[in-house]
N, C-alpha and C positions, 0 to 999 in steps of 0.2 A: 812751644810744646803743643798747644790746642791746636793751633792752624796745621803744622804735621801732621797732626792724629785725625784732623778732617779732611786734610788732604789725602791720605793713606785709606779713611772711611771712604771719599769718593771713590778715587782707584778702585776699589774692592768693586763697589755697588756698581760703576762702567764696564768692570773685567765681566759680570755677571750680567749684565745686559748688553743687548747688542742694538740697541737702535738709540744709544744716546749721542749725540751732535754735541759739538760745542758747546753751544747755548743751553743746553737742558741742564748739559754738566756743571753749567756754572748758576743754576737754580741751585739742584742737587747743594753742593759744595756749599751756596751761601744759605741753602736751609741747615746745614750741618752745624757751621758756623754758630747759626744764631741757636740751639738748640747747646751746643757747648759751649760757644764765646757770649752769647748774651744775655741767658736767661741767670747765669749766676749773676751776670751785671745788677740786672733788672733784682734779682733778691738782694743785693747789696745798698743797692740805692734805696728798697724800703726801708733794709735796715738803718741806715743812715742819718733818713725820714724820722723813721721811731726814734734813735738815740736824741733826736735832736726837738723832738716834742712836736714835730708835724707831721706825723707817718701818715694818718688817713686824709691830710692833706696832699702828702703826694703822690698816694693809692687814688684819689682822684685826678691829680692834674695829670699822672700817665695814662688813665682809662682815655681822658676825654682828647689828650695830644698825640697820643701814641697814631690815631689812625689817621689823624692829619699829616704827620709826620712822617708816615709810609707811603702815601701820597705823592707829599711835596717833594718827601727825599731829601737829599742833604748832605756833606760832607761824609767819609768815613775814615777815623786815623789809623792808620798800621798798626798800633799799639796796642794794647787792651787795657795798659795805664790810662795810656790818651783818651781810649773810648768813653773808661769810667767817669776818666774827670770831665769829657764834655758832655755827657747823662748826667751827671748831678749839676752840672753848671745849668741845663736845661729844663729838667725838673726839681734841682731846690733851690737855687737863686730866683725861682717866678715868687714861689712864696714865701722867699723873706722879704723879698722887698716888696711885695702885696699888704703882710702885717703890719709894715713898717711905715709906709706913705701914701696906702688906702685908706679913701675921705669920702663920704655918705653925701657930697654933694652929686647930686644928678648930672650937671652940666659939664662938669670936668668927667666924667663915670663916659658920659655919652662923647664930648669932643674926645677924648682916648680911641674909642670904640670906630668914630667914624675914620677918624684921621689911620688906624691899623687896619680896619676894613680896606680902605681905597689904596693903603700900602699894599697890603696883601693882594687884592687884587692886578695890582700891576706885575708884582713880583710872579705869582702864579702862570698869570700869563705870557711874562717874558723867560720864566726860567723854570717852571716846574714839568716834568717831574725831575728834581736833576739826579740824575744817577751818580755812578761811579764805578770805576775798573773792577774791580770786584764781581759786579751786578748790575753789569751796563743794560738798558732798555732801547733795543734796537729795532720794536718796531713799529712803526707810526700809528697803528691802532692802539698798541697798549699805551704810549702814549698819550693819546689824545684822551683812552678812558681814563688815566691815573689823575689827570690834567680834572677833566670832568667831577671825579671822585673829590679832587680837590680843593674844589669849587664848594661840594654841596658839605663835605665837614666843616670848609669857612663859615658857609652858612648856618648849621647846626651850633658851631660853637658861639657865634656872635650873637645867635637867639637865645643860647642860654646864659650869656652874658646881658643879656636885656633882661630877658623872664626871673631870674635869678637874685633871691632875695641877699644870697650872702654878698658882702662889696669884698671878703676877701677871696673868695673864689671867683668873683667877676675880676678882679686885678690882676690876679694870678694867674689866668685865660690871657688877658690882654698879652699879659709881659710873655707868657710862653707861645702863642701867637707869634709876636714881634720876635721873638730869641727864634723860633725853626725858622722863620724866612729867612732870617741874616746866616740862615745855615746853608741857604744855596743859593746866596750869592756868588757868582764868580771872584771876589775881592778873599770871600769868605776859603773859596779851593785855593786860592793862591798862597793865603799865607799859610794854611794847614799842609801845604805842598799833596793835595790831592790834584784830581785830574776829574772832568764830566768823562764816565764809561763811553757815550755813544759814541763821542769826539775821538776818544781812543781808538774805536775797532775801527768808525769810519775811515780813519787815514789807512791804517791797516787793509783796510779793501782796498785803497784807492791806491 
């Protein structure tokens, strides 16, 4: 019912301009989307948070993942069940298992941090940003800056995981960290039966 009604909201807004191209229409579309399809997600998921006695836990761990994670990109499921479960699988499974097996030893705090740093930086650079049919990113500048971009929130957040007095908020960074890379791995679009957007249109031109 929402995807019609944003798809029917594009149409309208296309019929009423004349210079939108493919591609714009499918900005258009997938801002509609997240403005009807995800923003109730995202107030669900706090609420969930609260119910479950870490709300301003995971009012922070979406502030500080959220922009890393539009960066790197990631899967997206057709569903909007599938979507909710994989947002709360994202943002509340970092911090139960943060409460639950973060230890105020320094050396295991830091061997976590490097060993997800030098993950991540492989992963970023062999697969970010990864798009998806939806919202494919077709063109090598935007790219190259989302890539960029991606870089420097890895860095942001692995500094606030050092500088950072809490160990449950530094654990909870790690594991949500680690949990969005495994989100665009290609092993990752395979079993969710998603697709990489660029790969799509590519062949399509070709």
């Amino acid at each position: 019912m929402i995807d019609k009604f944003c798809d029917w909201l594009t149409n309208k807004i296309k019929s009423k301009v004349t210079d939108i191209d493919e591609e714009k229409e499918l900005v258009i579309n997938f801002g509609i989307r997240l403005i009807f399809g995800e923003l109730p997600k995202i107030l669900i998921l706090f609420i969930i948070g609260f119910l479950l006695n870490i709300g301003w836990y995971t009012v922070c761990l979406f502030v500080l993942i959220a922009p890393y994670r539009s960066f790197t990109g990631g899967f997206h499921l057709k569903t909007h069940m599938g979507c909710m479960i994989t947002t709360s699988i994202l943002y509340i499974a970092p911090i139960i298992i943060a409460k639950n097996i973060q230890t105020k030893q320094l050396i295991i705090l830091y061997t976590l941090l490097i060993l997800i740093a030098i993950f991540s930086i492989i992963i970023i650079a062999k697969y970010a940003p990864a798009d998806t049919e939806n919202m494919p990113i077709l063109s090598k500048k935007e790219r190259k800056n989302k890539k960029v971009k991606a870089y420097i929130t890895l860095t942001i957040l692995l500094t606030i995981i050092i500088l950072n007095s809490n160990y449950i908020i530094s654990y909870m960074l790690l594991c949500g960290i680690f949990l969005q890379n495994l989100t665009i791995l290609p092993i990752s679009y395979k079993l969710t039966n998603s697709k990489y957007g660029y790969q799509v249109y590519t062949k399509e031109v070709n």
